[in-house]
Short mmCIF file of the C-alpha atoms (twelve columns), coordinates in Angstrom:
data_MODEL
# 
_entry.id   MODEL 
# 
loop_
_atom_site.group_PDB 
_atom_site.id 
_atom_site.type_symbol 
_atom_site.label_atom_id 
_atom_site.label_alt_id 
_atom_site.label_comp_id 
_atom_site.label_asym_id 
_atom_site.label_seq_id 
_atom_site.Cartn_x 
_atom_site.Cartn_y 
_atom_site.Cartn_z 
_atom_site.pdbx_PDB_model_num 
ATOM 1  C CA . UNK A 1  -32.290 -52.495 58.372 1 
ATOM 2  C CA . UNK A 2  -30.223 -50.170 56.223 1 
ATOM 3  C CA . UNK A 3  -26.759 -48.775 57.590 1 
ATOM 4  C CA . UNK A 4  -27.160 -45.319 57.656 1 
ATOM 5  C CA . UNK A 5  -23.738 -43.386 57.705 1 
ATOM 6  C CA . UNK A 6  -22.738 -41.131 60.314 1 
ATOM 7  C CA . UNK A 7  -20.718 -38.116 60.090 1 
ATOM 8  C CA . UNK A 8  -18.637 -37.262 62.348 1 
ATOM 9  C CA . UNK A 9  -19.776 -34.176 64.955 1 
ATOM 10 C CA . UNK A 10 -16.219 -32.869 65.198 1 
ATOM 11 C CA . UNK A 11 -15.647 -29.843 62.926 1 
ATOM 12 C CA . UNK A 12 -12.411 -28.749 63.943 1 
ATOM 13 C CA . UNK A 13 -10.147 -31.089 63.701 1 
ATOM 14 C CA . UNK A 14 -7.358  -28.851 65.009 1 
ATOM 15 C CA . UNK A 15 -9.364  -28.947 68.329 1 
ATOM 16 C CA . UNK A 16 -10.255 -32.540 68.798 1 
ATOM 17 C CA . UNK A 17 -5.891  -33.337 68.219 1 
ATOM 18 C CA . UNK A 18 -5.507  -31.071 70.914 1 
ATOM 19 C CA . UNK A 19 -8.380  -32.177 73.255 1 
ATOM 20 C CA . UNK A 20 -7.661  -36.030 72.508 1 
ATOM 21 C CA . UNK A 21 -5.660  -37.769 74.818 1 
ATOM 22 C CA . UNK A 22 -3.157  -40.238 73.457 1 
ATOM 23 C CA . UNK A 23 -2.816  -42.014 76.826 1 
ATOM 24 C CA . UNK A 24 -5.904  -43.132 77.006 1 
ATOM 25 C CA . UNK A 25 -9.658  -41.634 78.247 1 
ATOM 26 C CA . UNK A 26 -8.964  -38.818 80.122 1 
ATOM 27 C CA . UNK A 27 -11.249 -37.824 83.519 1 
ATOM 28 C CA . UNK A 28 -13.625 -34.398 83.370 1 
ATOM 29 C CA . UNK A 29 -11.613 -32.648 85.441 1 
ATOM 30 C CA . UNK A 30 -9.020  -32.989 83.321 1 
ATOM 31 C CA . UNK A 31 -11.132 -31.601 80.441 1 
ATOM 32 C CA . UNK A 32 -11.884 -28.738 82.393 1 
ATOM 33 C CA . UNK A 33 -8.042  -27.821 83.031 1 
ATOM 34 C CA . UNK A 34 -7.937  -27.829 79.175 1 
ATOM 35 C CA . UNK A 35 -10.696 -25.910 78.064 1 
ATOM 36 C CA . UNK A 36 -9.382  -23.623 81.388 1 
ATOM 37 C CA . UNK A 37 -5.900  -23.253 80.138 1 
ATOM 38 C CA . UNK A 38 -7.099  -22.821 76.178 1 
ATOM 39 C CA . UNK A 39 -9.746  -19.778 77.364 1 
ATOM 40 C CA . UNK A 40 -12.441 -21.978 76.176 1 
ATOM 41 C CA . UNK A 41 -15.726 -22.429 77.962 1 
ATOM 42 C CA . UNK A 42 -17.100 -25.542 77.475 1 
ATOM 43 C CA . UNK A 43 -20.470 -23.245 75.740 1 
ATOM 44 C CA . UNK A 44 -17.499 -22.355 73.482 1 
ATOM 45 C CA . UNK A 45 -16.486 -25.941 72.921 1 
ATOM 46 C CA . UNK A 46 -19.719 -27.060 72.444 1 
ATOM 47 C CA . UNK A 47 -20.939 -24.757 69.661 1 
ATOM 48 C CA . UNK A 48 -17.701 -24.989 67.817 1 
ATOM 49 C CA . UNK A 49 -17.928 -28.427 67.603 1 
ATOM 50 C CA . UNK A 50 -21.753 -28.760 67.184 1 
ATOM 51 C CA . UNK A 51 -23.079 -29.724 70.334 1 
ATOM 52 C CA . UNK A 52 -25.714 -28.744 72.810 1 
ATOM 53 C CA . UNK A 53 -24.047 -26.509 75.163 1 
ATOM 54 C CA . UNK A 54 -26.224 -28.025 78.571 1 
ATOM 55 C CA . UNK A 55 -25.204 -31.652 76.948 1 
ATOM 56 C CA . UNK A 56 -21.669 -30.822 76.913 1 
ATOM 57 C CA . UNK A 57 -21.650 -29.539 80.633 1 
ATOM 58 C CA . UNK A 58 -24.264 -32.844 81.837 1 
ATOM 59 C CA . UNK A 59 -21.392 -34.772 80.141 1 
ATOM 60 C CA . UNK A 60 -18.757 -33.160 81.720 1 
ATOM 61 C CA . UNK A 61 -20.567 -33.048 85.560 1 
ATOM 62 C CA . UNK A 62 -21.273 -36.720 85.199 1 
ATOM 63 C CA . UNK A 63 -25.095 -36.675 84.956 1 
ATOM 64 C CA . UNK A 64 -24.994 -39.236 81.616 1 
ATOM 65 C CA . UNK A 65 -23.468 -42.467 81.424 1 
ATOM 66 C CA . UNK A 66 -22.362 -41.804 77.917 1 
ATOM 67 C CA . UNK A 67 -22.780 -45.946 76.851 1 
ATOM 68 C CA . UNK A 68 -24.889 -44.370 73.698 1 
ATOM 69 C CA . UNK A 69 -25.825 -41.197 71.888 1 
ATOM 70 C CA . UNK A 70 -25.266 -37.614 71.535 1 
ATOM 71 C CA . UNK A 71 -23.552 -37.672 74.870 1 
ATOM 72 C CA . UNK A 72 -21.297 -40.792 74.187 1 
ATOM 73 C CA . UNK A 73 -20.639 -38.744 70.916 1 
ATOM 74 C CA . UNK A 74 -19.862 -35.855 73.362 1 
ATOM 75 C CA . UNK A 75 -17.556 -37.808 75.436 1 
ATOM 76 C CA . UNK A 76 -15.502 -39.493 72.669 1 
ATOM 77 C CA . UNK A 77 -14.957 -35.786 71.284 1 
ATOM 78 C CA . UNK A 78 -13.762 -34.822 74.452 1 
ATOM 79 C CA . UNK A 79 -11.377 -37.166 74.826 1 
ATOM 80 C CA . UNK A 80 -13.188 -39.264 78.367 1 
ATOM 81 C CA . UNK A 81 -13.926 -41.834 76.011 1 
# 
């Protein structure tokens, strides 16, 4: 099967150093608090960075597992991953 090469979904890079969490995975609620104290909503988040806006927010309220996908994409961009 031939590798096909992804691109990455992030388009502002800016964003993702300030969303990714050098510590480690970082929980949703924690996410929230940063999209909170940025005056982002994650609608916001999710069309900057080229996302579904209802993926970003079944991400975030823990209704996907996130093991493969758009919403493990998601969760790597937002830093639970």
């Amino acid at each position: 099967m031939p590798q096909v090469q992804q691109t990455p979904s992030l388009k502002c890079t800016e964003c993702a150093a300030g969303l990714l969490a050098p510590d480690g995975p970082k929980s949703a609620r924690e996410v929230w608090e940063e999209l909170r104290q940025q005056g982002q909503s994650a609608r916001d988040w999710a069309l900057q960075h080229g996302f579904e806006p209802t993926l970003v927010y079944s991400v975030l309220s823990g209704n996907r597992k996130c093991l493969r996908g758009k919403s493990h994409e998601v969760a790597k961009a937002l830093g639970l991953k």
